[in-house]
Structure formats: structure tokens, C-alpha cells
C-alpha positions in Angstrom: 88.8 101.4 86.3 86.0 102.4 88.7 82.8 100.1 88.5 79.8 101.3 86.8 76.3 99.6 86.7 74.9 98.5 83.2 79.2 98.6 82.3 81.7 95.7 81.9 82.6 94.8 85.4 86.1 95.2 86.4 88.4 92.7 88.0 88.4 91.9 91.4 91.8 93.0 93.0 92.6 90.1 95.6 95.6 89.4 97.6 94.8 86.0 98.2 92.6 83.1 97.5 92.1 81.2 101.2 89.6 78.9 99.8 88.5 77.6 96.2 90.2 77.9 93.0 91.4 81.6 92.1 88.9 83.1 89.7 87.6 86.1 88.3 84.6 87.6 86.2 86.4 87.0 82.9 87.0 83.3 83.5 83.0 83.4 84.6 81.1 84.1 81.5 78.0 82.0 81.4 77.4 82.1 85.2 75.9 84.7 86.8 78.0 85.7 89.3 77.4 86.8 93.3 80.3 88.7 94.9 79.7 88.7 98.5 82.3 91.5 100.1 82.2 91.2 104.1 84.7 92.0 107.2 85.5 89.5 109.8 84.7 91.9 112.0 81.6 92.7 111.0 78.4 91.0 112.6 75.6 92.1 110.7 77.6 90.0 107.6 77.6 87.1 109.9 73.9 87.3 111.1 72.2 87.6 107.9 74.6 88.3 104.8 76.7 85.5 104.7 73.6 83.1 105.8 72.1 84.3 102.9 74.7 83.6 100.5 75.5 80.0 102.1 71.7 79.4 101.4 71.9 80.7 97.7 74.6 78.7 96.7 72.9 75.1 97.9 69.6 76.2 95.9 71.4 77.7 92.5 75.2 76.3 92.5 73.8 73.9 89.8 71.5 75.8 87.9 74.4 78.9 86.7 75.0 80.4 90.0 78.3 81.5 91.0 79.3 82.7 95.0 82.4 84.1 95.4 83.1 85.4 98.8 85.9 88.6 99.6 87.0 90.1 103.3 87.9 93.3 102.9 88.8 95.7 105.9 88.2 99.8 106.0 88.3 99.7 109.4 89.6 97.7 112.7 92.7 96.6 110.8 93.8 94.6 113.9 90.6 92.3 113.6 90.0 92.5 109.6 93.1 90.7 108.8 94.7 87.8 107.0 95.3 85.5 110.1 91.7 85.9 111.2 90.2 85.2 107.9 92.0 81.8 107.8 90.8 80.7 111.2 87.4 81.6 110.0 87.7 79.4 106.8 89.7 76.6 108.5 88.0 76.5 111.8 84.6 78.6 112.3 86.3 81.1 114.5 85.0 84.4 114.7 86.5 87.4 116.4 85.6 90.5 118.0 82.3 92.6 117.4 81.2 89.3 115.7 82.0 87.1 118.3 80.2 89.2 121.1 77.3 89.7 119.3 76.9 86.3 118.1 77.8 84.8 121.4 74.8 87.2 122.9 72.4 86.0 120.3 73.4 82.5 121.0 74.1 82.2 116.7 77.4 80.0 118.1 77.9 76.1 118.4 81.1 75.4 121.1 81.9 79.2 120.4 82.1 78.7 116.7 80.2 79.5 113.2 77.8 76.8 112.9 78.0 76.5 109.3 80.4 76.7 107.0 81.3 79.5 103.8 81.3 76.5 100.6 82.1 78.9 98.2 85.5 80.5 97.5 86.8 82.7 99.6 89.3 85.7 99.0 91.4 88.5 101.0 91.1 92.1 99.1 94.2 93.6 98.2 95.3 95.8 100.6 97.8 98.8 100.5 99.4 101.2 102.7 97.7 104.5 102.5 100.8 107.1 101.4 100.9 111.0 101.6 98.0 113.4 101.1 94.5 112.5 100.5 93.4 114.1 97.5 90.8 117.0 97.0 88.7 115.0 94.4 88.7 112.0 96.3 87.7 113.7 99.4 84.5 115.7 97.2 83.2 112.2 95.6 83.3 110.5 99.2 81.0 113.6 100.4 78.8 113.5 97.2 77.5 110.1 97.9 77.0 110.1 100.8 75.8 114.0 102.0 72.3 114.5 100.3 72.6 118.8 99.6 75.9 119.6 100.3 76.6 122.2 98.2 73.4 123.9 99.6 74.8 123.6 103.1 76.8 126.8 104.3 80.1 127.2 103.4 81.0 126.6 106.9 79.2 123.6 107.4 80.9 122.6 104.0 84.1 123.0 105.0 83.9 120.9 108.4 82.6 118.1 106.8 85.3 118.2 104.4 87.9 118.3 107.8 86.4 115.2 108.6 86.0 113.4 105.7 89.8 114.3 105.7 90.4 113.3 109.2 88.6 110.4 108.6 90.9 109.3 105.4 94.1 109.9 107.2 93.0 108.1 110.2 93.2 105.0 107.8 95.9 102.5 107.5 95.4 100.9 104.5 92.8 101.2 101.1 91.6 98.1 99.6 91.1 97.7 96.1 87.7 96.1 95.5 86.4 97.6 98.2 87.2 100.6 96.5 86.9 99.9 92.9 83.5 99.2 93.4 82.8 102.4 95.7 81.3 99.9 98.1 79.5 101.8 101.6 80.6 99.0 104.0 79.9 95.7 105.3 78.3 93.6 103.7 78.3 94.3 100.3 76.8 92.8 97.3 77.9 92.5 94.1 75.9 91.2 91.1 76.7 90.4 87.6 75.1 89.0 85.1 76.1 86.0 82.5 77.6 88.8 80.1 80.0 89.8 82.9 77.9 93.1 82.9 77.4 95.1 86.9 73.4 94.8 87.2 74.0 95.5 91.0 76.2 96.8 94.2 74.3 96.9 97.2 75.1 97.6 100.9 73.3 96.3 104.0 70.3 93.9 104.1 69.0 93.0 100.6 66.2 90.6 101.1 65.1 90.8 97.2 68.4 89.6 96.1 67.2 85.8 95.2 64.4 87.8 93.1 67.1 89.8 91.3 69.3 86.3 91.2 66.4 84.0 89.6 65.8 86.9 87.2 69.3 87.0 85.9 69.4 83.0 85.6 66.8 83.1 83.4 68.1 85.6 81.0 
């Protein structure tokens, strides 16, 4: 079941819960309900995503707010992984892009996150990507994300097709919320209201998001 805004949301598809209580949207009813989906590789989530969800869960925890936190990987397998998601959790250690870039910026305390994630934490399901990558999958990753391109010509269509295809079987695994919810990249944001109805899925910076958050609340 593929995620649809204004729809019933569909179940997150975890591997495992690293920190917290294992939950879901249909044991959530009531609360609204703030899905943050970041890499551990990732520093942009690091800088500003994550920050912004440790900060929306100390103002609205109490008040109907739920934060539930999921790495994912679509890339950098060797980095987005199980083993460096627990040293995050456990011990503030970051990795990588996200080390370099938060070392440069000086975002680090003793080389580690200075704060740390209080909300439950989970590793999407991941699973080894098998045989041919189909021809529908391949036209709905091009039709959101290539403004025109069935006006393009049919040259042009068909490399970008090649690539989109290269760029599938250059991939290890697929994850399943990552996926479910069509999500762009890193970080994501997934919003759902206290009827377990999607209201939002955003990618990148989303500075309105305690707008949209205090509006659902108050529903």
C-alpha cells in the first residue's frame, strides 16, 4: 500500500526498534504523530532536521505530540547501517559526511552529538534489491521528479530512462518506508493527524512545520 495524502496512512515497515517502545500509527490514534525519516549519513538531517524534532518534542510531548524517529539508507550502505545507528543512539557518534561537516562547523562536543534523539528510534526495513528493475517503476521515479518529460525528445527520454535505470541497479538494497511513502531523500517528514490520516510528506528544510503541528493539535 503506497501512501497517499488526505488517505489512511500505512504502516511503517521497520527492521528494528533501537530506542523506545515498538509502535506504529494504529497503536497512535489520538496523537498526532511526527515521523522523522533521516540517514546517518546525512548532515543536513543532523544540522537542522533532527534539531528540529528534538525541539518539538520538549514543547508538545505533553500536549498530543508524538516523535518517532526512522534511519533509512538509499545510498552509502557502508555508512547508513545498523551498527552506526546504535553508536548514534547509545553514544552521540556520528560518521562520515556528518561527522566532517559537523566537525567543520564546530556543531560537535569531544567529537560527539551534543544532544541527544529522546524519542524512539527505528532502522527501516531493508531488502536486497533482486533481478530487473521494472518499466513502471522506472516511469513513476521519472514522473516526479522530471517536470515535462514527455515533451522532451525521444532521445533525451530515453537517456534519462538509462540512468534512472543505471541508477536503480547501482543499488544494493530498497527500504520499505522509505519507499512506501515515495520519500525524495534525507530528511524526510512525515505528518499525521489524530485520525491516523497522511496530512503531509515533506523533504528537505520545513521551517513551517510547528505551524502545521499546532494546527493539527488543535483539531
Amino acid at each position: 500500500m503506497k501512501a497517499q495524502i488526505g488517505q489512511k496512512t500505512p504502516l511503517l515497515s521497520v527492521s528494528t526498534w533501537v530506542q523506545g517502545t515498538e509502535t506504529n500509527f494504529d497503536r497512535l490514534l489520538g496523537q498526532v504523530v511526527l515521523v522523522e525519516v533521516f540517514q546517518v549519513n546525512c548532515p543536513g538531517c543532523f544540522l537542522y532536521a533532527l534539531p528540529q524534532a528534538v525541539d518539538l518534542h520538549r514543547k508538545y510531548s505533553e500536549h498530543g505530540l508524538t516523535i518517532l524517529g526512522v534511519a533509512t539508507a538509499f545510498e552509502d550502505f557502508d555508512k547508513n547501517n545498523m551498527e552506526n545507528l546504535i553508536r548514534l543512539i547509545e553514544n552521540g557518534e556520528v560518521v562520515g559526511e556528518t561527522l566532517r561537516i559537523l566537525s567543520q562547523q564546530d556543531k560537535l562536543s569531544a567529537g560527539l552529538l551534543p544532544y541527544r534523539i529522546p524519542f524512539p528510534v527505528a532502522m527501516d526495513r531493508l531488502n536486497k534489491r533482486q533481478g530487473e528493475v521494472s518499466n513502471n517503476v522506472i516511469t513513476n521515479f521519472i514522473k516526479d521528479r522530471v517536470p515535462n518529460f514527455e515533451q522532451r525528445p525521444e532521445a533525451d527520454q530515453q537517456k534519462i530512462r538509462q540512468q534512472v535505470r543505471n541508477y536503480f541497479q547501482s543499488l544494493d538494497y530498497h527500504a520499505e518506508t522509505f519507499e512506501r511513502f515515495d520519500l525524495k531523500g534525507t530528511p524526510s517528514h512525515i505528518l499525521v493527524d489524530k485520525q491516523g490520516i497522511l496530512r503531509d510528506c515533506a523533504f528537505g528544510d520545513y521551517p513551517e512545520l510547528e505551524m502545521r503541528i499546532l494546527g493539527l493539535l488543535q483539531e
